[in-house]
N, CA, C and O atoms as CSV, one atom per row, in Angstrom:
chain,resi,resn,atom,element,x,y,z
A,1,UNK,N,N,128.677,139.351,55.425
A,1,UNK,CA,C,129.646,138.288,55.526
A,1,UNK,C,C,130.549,138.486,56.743
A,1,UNK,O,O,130.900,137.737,57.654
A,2,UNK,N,N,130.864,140.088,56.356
A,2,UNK,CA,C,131.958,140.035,58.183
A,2,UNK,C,C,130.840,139.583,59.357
A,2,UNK,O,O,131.011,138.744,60.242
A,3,UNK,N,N,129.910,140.212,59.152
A,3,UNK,CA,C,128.712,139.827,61.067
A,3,UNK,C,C,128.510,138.322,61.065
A,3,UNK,O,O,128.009,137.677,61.985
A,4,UNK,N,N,129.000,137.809,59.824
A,4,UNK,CA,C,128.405,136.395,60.451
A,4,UNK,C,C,129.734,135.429,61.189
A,4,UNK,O,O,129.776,134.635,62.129
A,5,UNK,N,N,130.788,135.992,60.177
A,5,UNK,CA,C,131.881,135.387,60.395
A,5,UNK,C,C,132.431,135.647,61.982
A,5,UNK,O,O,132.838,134.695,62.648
A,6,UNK,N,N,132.402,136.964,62.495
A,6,UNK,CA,C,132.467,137.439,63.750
A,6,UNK,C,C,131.521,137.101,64.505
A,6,UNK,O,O,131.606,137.922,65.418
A,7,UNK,N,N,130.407,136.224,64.802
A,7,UNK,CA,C,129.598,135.616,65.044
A,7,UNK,C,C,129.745,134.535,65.238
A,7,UNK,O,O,129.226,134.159,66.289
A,8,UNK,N,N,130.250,133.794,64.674
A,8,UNK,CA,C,130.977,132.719,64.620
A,8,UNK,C,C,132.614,132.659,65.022
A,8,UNK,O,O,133.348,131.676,64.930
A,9,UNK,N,N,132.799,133.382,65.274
A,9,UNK,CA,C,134.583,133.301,65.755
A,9,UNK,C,C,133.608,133.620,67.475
A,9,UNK,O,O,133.525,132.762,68.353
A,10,UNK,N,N,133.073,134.837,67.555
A,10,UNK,CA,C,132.310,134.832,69.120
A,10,UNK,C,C,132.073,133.792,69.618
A,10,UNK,O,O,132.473,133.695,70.778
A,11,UNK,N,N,131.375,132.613,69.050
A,11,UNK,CA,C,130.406,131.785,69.767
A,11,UNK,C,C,131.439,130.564,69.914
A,11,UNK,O,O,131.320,129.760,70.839
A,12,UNK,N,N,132.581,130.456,68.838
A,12,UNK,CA,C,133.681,129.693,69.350
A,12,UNK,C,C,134.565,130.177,70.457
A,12,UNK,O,O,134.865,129.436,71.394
A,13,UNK,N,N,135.011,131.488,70.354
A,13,UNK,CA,C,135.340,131.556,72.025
A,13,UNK,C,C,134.334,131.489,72.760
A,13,UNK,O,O,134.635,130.625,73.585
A,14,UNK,N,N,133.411,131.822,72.968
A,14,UNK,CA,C,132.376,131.722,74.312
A,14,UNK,C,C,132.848,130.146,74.491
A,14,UNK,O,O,133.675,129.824,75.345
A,15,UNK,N,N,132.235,129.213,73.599
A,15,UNK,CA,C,132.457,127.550,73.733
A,15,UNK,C,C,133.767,127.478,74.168
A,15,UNK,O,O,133.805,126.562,74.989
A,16,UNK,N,N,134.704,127.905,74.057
A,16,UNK,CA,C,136.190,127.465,73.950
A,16,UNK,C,C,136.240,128.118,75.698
A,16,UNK,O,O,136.368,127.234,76.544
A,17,UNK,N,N,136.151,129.492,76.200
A,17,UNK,CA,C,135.711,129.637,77.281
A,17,UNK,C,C,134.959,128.827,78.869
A,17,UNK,O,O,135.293,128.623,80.036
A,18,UNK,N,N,134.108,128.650,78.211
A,18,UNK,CA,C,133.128,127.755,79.002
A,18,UNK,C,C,133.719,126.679,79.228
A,18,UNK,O,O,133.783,126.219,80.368
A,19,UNK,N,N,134.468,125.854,77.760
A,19,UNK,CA,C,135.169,124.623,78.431
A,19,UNK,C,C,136.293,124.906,79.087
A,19,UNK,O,O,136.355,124.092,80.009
A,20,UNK,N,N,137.176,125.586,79.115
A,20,UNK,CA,C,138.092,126.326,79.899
A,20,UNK,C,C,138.052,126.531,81.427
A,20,UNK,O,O,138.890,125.933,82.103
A,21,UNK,N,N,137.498,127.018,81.793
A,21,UNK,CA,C,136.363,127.157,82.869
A,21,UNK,C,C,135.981,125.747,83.489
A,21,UNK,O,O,136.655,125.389,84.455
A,22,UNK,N,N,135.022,124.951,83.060
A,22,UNK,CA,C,134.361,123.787,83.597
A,22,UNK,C,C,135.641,122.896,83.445
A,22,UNK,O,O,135.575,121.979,84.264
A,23,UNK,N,N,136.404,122.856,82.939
A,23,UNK,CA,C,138.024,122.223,82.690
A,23,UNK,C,C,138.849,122.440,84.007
A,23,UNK,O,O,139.291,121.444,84.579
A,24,UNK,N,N,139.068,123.634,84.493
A,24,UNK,CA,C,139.979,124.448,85.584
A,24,UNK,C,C,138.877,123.899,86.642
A,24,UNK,O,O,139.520,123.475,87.602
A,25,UNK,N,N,137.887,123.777,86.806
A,25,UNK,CA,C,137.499,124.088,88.250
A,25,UNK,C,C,137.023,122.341,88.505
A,25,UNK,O,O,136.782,121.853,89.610
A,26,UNK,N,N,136.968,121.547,87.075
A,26,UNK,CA,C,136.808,119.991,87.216
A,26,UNK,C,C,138.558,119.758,87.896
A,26,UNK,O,O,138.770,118.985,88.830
A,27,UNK,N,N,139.245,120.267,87.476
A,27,UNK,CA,C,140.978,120.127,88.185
A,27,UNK,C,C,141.157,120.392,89.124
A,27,UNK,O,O,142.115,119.871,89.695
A,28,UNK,N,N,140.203,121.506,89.922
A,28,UNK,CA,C,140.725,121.615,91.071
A,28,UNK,C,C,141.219,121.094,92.279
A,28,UNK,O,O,140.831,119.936,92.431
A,29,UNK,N,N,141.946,121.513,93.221
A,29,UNK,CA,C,142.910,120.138,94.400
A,29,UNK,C,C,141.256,119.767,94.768
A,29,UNK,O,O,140.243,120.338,94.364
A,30,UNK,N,N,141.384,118.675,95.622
A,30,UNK,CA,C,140.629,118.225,96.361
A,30,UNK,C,C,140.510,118.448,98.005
A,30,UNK,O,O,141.334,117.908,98.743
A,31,UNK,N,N,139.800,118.996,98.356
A,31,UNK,CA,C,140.417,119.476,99.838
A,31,UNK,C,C,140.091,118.030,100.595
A,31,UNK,O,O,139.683,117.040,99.988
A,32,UNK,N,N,140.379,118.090,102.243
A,32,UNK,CA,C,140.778,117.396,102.922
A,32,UNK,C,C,139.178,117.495,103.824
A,32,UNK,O,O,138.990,116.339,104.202
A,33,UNK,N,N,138.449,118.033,104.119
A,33,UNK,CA,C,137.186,117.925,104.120
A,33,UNK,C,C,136.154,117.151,103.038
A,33,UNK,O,O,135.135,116.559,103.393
A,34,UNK,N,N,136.610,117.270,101.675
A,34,UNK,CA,C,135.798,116.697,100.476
A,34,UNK,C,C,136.268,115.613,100.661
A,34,UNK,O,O,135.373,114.833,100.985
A,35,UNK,N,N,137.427,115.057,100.613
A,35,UNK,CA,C,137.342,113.568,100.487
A,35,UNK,C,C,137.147,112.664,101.570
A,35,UNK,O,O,136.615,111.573,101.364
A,36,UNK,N,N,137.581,113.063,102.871
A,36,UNK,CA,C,137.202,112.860,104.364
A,36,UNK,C,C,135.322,112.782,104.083
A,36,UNK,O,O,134.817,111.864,104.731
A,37,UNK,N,N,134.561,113.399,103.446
A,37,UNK,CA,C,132.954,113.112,103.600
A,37,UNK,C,C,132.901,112.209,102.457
A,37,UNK,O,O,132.168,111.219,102.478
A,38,UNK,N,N,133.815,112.567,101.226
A,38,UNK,CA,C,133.842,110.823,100.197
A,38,UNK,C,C,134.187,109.616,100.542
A,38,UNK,O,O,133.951,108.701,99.753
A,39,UNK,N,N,134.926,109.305,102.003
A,39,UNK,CA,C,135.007,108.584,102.659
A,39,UNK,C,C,134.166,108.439,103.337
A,39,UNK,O,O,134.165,107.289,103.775
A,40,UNK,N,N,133.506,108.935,103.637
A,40,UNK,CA,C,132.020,108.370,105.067
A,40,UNK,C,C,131.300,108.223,104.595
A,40,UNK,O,O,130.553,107.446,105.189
A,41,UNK,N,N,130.768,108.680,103.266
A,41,UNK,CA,C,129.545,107.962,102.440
A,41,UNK,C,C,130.499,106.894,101.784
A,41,UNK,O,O,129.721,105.948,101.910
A,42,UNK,N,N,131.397,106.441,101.290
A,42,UNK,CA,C,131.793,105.030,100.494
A,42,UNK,C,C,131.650,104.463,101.501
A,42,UNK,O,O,130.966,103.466,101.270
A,43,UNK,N,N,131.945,104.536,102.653
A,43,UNK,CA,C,132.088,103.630,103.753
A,43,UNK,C,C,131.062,103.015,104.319
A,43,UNK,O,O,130.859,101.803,104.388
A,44,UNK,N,N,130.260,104.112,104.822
A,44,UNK,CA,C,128.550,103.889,105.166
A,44,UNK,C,C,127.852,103.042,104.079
A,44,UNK,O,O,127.017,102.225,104.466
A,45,UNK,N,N,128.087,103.145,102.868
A,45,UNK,CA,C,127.491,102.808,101.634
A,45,UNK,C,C,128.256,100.744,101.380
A,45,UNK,O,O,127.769,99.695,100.959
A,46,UNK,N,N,128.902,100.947,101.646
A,46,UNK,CA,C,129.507,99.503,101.347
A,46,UNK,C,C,128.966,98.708,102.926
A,46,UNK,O,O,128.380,97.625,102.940
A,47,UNK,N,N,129.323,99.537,104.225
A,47,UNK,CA,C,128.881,99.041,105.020
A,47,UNK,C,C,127.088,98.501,105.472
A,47,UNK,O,O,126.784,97.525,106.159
A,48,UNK,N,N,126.297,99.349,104.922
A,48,UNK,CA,C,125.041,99.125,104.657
A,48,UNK,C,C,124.839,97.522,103.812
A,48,UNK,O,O,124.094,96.643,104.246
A,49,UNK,N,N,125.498,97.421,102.807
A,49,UNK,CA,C,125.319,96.627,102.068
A,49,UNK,C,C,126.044,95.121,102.202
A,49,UNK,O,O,125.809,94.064,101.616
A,50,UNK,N,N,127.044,95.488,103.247
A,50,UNK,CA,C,127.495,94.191,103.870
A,50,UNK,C,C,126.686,93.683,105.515
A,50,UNK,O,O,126.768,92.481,105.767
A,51,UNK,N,N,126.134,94.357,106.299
A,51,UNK,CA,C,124.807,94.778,107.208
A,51,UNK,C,C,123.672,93.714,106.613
A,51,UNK,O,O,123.197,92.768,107.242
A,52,UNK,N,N,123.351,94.106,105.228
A,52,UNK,CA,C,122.151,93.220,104.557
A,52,UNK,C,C,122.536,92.322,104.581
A,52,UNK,O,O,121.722,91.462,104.917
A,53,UNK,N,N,124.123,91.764,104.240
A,53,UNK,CA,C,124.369,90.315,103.351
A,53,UNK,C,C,124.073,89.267,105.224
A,53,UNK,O,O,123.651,88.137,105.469
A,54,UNK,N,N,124.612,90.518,106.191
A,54,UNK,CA,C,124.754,89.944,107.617
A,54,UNK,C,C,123.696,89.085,107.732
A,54,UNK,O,O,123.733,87.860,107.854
A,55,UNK,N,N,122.289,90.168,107.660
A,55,UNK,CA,C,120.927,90.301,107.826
A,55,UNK,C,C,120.432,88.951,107.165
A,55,UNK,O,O,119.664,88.187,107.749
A,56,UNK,N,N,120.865,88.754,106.080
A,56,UNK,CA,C,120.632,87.679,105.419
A,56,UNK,C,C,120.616,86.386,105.697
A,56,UNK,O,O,119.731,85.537,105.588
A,57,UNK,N,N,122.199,86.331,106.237
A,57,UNK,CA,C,122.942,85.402,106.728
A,57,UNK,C,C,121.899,85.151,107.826
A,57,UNK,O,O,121.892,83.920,107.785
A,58,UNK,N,N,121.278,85.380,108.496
A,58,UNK,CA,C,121.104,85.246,110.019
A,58,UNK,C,C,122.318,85.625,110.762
A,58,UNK,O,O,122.213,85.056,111.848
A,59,UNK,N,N,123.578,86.394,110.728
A,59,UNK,CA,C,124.819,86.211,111.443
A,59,UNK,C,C,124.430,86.880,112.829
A,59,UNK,O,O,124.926,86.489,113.885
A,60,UNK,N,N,123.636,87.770,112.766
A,60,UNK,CA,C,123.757,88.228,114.186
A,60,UNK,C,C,122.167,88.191,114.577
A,60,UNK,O,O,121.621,89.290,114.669
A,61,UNK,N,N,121.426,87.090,114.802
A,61,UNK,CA,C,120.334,87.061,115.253
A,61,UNK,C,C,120.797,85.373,115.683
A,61,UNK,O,O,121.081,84.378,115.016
A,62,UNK,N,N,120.670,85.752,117.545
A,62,UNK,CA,C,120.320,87.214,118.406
A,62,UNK,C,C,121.384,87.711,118.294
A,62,UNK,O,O,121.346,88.879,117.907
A,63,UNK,N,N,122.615,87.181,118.528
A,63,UNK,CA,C,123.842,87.598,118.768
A,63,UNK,C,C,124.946,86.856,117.422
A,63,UNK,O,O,124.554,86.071,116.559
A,64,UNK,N,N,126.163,87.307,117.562
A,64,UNK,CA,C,127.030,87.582,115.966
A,64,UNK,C,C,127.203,85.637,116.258
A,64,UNK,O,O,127.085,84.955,117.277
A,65,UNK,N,N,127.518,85.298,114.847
A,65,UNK,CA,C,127.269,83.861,114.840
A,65,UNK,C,C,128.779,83.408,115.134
A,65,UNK,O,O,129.644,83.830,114.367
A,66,UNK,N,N,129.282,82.267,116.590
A,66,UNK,CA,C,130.300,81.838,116.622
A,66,UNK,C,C,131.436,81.393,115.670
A,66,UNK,O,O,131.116,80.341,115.116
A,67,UNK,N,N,132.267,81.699,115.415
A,67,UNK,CA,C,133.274,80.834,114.305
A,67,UNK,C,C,134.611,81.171,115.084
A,67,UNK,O,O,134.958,82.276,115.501
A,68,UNK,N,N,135.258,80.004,115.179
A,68,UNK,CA,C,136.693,80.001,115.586
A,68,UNK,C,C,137.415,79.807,114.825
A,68,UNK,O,O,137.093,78.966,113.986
A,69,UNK,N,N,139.041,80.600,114.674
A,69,UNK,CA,C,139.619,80.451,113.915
A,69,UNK,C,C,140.963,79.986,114.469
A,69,UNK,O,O,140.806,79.703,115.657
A,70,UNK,N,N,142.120,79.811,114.105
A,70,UNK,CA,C,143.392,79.553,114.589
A,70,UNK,C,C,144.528,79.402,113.148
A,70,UNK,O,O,144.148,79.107,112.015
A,71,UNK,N,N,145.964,79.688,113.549
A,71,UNK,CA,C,146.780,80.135,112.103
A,71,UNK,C,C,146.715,77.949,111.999
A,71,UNK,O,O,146.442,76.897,112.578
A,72,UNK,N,N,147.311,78.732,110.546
A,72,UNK,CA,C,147.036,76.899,109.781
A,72,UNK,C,C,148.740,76.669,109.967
A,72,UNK,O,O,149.510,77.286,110.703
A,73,UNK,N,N,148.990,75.655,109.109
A,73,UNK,CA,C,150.516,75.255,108.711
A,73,UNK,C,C,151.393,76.478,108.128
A,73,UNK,O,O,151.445,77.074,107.052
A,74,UNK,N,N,151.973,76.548,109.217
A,74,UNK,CA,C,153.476,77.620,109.104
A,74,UNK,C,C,154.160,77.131,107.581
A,74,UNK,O,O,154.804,77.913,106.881
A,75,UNK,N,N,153.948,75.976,107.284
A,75,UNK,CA,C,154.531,75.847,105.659
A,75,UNK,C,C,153.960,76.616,104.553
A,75,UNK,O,O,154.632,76.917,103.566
A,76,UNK,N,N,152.143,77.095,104.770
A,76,UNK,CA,C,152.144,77.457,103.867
A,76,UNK,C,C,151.250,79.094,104.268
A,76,UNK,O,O,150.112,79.565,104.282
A,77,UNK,N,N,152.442,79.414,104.504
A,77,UNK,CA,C,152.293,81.293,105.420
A,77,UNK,C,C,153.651,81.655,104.833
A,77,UNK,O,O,154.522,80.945,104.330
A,78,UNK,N,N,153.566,83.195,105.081
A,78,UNK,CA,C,154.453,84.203,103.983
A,78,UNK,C,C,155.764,83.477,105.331
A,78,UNK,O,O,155.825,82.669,106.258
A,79,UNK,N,N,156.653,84.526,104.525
A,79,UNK,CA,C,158.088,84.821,105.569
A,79,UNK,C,C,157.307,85.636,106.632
A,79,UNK,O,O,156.237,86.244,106.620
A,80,UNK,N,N,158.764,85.288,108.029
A,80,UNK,CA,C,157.663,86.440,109.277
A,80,UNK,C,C,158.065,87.663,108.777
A,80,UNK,O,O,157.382,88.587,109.218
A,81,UNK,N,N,158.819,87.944,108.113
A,81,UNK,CA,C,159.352,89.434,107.954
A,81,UNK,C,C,158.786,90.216,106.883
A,81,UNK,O,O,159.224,91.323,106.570
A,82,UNK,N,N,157.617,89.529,106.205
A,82,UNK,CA,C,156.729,89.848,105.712
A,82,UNK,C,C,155.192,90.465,105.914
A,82,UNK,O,O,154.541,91.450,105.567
A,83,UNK,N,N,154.979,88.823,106.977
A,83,UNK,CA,C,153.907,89.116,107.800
A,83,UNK,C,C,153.646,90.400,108.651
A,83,UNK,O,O,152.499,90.797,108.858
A,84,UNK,N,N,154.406,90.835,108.984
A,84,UNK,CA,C,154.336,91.881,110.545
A,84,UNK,C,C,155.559,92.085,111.065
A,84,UNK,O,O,156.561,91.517,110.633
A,85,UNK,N,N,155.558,93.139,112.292
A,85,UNK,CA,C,156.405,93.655,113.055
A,85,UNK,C,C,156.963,92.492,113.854
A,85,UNK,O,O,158.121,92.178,114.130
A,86,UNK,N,N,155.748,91.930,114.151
A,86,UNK,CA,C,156.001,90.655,115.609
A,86,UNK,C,C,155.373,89.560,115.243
A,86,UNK,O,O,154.978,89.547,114.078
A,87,UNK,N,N,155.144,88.542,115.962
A,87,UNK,CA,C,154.118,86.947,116.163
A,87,UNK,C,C,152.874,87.326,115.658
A,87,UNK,O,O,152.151,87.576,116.623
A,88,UNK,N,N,152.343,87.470,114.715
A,88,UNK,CA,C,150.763,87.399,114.317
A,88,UNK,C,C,150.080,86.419,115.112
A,88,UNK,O,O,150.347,85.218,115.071
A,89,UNK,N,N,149.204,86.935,115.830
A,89,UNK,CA,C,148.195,85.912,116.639
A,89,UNK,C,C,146.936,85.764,116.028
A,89,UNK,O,O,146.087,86.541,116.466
A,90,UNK,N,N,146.496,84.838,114.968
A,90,UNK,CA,C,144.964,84.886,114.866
A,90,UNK,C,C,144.131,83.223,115.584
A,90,UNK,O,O,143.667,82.166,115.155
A,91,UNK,N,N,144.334,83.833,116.723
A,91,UNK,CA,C,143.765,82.282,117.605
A,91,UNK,C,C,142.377,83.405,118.138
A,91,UNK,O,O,142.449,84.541,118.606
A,92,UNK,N,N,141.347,82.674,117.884
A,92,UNK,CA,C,139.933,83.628,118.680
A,92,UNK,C,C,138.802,83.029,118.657
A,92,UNK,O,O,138.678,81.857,119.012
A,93,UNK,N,N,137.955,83.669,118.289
A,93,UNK,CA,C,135.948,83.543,118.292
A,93,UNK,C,C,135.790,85.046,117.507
A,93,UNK,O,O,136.487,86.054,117.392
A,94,UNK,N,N,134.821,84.715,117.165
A,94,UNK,CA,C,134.241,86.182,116.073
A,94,UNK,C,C,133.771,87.248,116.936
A,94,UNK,O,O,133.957,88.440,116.688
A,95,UNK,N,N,132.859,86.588,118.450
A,95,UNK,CA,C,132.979,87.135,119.458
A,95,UNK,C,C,133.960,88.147,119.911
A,95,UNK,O,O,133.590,89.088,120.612
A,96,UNK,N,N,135.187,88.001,119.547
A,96,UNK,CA,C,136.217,89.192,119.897
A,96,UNK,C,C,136.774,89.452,118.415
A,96,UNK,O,O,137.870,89.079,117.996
A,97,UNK,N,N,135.744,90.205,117.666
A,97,UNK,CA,C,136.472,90.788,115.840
A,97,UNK,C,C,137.425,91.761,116.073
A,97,UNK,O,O,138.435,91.718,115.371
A,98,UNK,N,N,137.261,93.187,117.441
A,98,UNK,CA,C,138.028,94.014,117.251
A,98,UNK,C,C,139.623,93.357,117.241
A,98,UNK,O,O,140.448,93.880,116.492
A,99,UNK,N,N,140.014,92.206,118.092
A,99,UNK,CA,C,141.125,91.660,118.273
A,99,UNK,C,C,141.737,91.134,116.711
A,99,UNK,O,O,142.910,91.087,116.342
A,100,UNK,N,N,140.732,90.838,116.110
A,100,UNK,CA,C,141.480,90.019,115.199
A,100,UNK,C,C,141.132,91.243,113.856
A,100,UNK,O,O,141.184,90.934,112.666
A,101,UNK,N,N,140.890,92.211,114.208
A,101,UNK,CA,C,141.223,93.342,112.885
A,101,UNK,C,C,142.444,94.001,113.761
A,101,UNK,O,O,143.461,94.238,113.110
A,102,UNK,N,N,142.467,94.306,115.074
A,102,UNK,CA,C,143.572,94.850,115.351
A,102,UNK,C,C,144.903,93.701,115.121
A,102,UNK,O,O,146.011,94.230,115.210
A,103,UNK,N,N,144.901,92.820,114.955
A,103,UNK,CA,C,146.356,91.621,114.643
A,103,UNK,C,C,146.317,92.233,112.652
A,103,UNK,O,O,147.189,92.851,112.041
A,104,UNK,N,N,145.238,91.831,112.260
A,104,UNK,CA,C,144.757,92.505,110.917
A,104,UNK,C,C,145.596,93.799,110.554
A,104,UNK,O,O,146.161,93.886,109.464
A,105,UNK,N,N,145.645,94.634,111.350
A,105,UNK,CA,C,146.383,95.655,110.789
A,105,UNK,C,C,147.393,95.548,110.927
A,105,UNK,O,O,148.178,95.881,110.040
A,106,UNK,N,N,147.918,94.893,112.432
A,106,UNK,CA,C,149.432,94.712,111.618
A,106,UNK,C,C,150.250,94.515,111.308
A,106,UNK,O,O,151.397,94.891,111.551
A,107,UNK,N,N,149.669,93.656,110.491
A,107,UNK,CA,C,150.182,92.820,108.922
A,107,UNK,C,C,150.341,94.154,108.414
A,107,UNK,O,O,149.723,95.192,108.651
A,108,UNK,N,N,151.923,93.723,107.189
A,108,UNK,CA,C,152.423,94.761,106.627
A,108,UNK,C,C,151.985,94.684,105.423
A,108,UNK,O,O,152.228,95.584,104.619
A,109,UNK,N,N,151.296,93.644,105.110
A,109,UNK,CA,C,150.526,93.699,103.486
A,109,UNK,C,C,148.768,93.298,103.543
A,109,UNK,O,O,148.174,92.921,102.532
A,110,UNK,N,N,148.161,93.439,104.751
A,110,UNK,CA,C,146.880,93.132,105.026
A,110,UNK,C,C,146.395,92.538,104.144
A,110,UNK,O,O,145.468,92.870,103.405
A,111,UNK,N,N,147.281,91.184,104.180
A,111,UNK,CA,C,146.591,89.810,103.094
A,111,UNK,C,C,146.188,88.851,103.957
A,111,UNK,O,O,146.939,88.624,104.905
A,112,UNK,N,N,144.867,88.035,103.829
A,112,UNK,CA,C,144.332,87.200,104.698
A,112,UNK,C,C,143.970,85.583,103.533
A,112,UNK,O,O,143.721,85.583,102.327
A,113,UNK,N,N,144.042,84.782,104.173
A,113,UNK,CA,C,143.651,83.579,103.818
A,113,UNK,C,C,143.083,82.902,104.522
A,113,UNK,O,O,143.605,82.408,105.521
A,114,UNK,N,N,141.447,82.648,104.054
A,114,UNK,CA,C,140.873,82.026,104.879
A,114,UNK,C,C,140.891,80.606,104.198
A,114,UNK,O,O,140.635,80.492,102.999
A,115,UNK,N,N,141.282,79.239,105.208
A,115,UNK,CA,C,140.983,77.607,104.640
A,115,UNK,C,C,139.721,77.323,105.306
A,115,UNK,O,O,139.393,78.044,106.248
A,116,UNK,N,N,139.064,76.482,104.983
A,116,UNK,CA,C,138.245,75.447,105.901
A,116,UNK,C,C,137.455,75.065,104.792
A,116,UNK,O,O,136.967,75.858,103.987
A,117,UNK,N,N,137.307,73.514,104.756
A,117,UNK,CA,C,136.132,72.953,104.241
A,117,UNK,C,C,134.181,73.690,104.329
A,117,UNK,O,O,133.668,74.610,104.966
A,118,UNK,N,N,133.799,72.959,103.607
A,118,UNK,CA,C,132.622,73.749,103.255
A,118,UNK,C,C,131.589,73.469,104.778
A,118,UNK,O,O,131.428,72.466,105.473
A,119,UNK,N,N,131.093,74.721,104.850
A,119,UNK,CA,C,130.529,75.176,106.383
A,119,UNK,C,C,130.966,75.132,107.437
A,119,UNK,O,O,130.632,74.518,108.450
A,120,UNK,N,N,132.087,76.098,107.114
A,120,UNK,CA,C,133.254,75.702,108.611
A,120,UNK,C,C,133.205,77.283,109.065
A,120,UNK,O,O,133.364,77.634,110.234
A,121,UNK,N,N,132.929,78.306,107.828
A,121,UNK,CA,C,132.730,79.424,108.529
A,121,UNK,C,C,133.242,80.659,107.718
A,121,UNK,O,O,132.912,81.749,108.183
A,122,UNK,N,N,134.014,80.661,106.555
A,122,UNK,CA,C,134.743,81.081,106.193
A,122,UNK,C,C,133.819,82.460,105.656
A,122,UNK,O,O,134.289,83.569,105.912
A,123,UNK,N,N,133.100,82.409,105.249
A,123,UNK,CA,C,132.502,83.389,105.146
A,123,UNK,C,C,131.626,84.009,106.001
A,123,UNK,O,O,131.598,85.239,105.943
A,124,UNK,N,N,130.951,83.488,106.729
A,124,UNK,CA,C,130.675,83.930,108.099
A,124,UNK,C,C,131.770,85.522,108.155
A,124,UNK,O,O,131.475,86.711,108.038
A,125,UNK,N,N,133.009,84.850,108.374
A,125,UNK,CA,C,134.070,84.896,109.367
A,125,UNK,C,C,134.385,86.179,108.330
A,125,UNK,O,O,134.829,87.197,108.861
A,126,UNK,N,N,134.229,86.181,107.243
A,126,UNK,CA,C,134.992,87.347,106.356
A,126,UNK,C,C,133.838,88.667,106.269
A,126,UNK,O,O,134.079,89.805,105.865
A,127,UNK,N,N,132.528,88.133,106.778
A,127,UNK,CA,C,131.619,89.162,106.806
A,127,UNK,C,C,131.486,90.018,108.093
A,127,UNK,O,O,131.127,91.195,108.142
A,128,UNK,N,N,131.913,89.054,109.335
A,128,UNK,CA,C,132.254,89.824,110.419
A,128,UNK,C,C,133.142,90.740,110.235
A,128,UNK,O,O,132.996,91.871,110.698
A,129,UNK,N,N,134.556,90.246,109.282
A,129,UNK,CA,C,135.495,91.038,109.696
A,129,UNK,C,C,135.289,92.436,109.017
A,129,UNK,O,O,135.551,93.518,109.542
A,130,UNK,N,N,134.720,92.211,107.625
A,130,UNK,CA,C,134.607,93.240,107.079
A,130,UNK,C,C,133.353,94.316,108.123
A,130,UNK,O,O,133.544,95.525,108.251
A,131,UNK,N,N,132.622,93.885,108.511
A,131,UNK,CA,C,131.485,94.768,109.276
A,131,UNK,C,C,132.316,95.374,109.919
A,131,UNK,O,O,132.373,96.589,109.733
A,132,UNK,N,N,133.464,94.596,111.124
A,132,UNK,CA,C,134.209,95.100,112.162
A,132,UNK,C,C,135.251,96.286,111.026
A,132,UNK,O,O,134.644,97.357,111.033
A,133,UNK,N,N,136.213,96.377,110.349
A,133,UNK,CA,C,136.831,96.807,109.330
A,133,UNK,C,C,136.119,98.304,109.318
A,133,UNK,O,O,136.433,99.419,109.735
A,134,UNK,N,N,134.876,97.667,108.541
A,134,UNK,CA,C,134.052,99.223,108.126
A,134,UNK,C,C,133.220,100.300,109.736
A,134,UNK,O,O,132.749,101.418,109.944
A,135,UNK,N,N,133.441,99.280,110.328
A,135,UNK,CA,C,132.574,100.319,111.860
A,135,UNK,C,C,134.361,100.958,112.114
A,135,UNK,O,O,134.355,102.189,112.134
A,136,UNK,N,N,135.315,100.551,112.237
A,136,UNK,CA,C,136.492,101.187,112.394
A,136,UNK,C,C,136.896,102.806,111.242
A,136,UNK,O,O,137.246,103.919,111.633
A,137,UNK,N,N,136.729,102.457,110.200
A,137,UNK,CA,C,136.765,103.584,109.363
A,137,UNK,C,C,136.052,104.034,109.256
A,137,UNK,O,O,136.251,105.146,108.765
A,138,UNK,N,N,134.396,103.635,109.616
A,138,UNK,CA,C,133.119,104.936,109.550
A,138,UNK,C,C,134.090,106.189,110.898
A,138,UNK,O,O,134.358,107.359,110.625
A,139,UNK,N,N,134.420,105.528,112.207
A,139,UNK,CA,C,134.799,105.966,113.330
A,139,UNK,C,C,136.143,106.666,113.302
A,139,UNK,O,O,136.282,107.589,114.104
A,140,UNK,N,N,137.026,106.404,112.600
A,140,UNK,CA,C,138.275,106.852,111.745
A,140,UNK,C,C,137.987,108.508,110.850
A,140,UNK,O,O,138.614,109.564,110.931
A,141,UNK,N,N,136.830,108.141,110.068
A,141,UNK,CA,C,136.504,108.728,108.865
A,141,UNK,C,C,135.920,110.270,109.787
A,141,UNK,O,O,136.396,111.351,109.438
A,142,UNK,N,N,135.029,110.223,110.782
A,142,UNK,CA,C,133.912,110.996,111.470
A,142,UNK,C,C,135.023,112.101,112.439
A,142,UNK,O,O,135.999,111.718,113.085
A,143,UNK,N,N,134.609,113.311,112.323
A,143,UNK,CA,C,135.318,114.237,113.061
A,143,UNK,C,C,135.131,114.185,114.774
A,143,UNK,O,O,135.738,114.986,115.485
């Protein structure tokens, strides 16, 4: 009766151990290398998959598909002291995306609203930006 009982108190610490253990080292910090490479695969990984939707689209065959944009009615846009530091400029062509992710950033709440009636571009226009977006943080992300 004692060997079994001590047998059983053993095999509950070992268990009680082990989770102890796989507990402490599931907690551990996260270093700054680990999540810096959890960033370049989420990134690569979402970017791949917005690449296809491109691919799909036809957007960039041969070249990225035109869409112009310009800001709408100042009536129905935030406060400026919301918007940004300065004048938000989104007057362009998709042709120049880095310009209009760099106005994109900065905005102090990187909120976008796209209007236009149906086939005017709007999604086009949100798949560029995101492609442009994610080639910035693959390049951000990479040592």
């Amino acid at each position: 009766m004692l060997g079994t009982s001590l047998a059983i108190v053993g095999g509950i610490v070992t268990i009680l151990t082990s989770w102890w253990r796989q507990r402490a080292a599931a907690v551990a910090p996260v270093t700054p290398e680990a999540l810096a490479q959890a960033a370049e695969v989420l990134a690569s990984r979402v970017a791949e998959q917005w690449q296809r939707e491109a691919e799909a689209r036809s957007l960039n065959d041969p070249d990225p598909m035109p869409v112009r944009w310009t800001l709408f009615d100042d009536a129905l846009m935030d406060h400026e002291e919301h918007i940004g530091p300065a004048p938000v400029v989104f007057t362009g062509c998709s042709d120049r995306m880095p310009e209009l992710v760099g106005e994109f950033r900065r905005l102090h709440r990187r909120r976008l609203v796209i209007v236009g009636g149906p086939g005017s571009g709007k999604t086009t226009l949100v798949v560029q930006l995101v492609l442009q977006l994610l080639t910035d943080v693959c390049a951000d992300v990479r040592p």
